[in-house]
C-alpha positions in Angstrom: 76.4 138.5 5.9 74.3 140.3 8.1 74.1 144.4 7.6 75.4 145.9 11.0 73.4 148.3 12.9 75.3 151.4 13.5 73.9 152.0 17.7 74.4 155.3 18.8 75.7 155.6 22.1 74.3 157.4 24.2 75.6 159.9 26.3 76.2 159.6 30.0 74.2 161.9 32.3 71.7 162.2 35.3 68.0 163.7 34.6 67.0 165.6 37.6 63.5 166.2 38.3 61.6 167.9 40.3 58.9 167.1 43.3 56.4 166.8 40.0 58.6 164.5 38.7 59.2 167.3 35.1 62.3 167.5 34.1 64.6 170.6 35.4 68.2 169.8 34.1 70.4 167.1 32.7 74.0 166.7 34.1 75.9 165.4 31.0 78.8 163.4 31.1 78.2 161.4 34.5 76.7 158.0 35.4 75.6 159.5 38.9 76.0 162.6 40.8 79.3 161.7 43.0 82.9 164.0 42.7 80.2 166.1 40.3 80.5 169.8 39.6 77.8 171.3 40.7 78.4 174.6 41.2 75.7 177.4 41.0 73.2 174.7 39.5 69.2 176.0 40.3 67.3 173.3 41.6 64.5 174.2 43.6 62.6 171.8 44.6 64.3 169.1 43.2 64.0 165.2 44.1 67.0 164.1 44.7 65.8 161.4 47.5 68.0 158.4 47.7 70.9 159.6 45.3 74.3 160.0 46.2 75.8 163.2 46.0 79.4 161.8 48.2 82.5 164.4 47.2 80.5 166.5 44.7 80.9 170.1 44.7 77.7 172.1 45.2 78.7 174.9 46.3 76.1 177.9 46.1 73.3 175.2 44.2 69.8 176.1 45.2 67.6 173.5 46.5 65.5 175.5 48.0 62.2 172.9 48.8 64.0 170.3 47.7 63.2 166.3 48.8 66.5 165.3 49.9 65.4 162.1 51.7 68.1 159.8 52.3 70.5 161.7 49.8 74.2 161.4 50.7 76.3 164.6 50.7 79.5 162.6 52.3 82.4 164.7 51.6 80.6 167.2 49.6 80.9 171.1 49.5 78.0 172.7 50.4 79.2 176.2 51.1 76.6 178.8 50.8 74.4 176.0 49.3 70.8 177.0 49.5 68.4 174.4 50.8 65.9 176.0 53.1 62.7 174.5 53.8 63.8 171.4 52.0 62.9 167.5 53.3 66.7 166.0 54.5 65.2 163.7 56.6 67.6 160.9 57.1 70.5 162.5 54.4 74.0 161.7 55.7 76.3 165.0 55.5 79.0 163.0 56.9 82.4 165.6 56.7 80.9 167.6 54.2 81.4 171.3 54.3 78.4 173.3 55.1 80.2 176.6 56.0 77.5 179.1 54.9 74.7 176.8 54.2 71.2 177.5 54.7 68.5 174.5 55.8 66.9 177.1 57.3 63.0 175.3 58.7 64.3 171.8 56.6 63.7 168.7 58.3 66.8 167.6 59.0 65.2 164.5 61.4 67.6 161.6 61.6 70.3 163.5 59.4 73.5 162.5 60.5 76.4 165.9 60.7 79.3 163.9 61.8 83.0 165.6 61.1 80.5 168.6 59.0 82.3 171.6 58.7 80.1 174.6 59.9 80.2 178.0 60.6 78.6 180.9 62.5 76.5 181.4 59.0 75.6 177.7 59.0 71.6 177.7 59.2 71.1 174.5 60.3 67.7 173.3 62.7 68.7 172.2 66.0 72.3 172.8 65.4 74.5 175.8 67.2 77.7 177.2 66.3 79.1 179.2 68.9 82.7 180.2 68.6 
């Protein structure tokens, strides 16, 4: 009989790094970062390019300089989210709510707002509220 190997599993969870590619946090308990809590998470300067952040709540996170290229925020809360001077160059916030949110001088080039939630507070380039 052959002895069994006791394999430990291994915890589910998303590194996320930063523009350096160093290690800044570990979201345990999640295969990827969708219908995530995110709340208050500090992230500046994170690399988050490609990843899909659909229906997760980031509300107040800080991605201040982060490289958001082609990230997906479909459905997500972004209120009072900080993510000035970051790189969202073709990232879909498709109905997300970005009430508060600051992109203030992002790149937001071929970034898609359809059905976005904004507000008069809503610092986003090339985008107006006016109520």
């Amino acid at each position: 009989m052959w002895p069994f190997t006791s394999s430990k599993s291994v915890p589910p969870g998303v590194v996320i790094r930063n523009v350096l590619g160093e290690q800044i946090d570990f979201v345990e308990g999640v295969w990827d970062l969708s219908d995530a809590d995110l709340r208050h998470r500090n992230w500046p300067h994170a690399d988050l390019s490609g990843m899909s952040l659909d229906g997760a709540n980031c509300e107040n996170i800080n991605l201040f300089g982060a490289r958001l290229i082609r990230t997906s925020f479909c459905g997500a809360n972004l209120r009072n989210a900080e993510m000035s001077f970051s790189d969202a160059t073709g990232a879909t916030f498709r109905n997300a709510n970005l009430d508060g949110c600051l992109l203030y001088r992002s790149e937001t080039q071929l970034a898609c707002f359809d059905g976005a939630v904004l507000s008069e507070s809503s610092d986003i380039p090339g985008v107006r509220v006016v109520t």
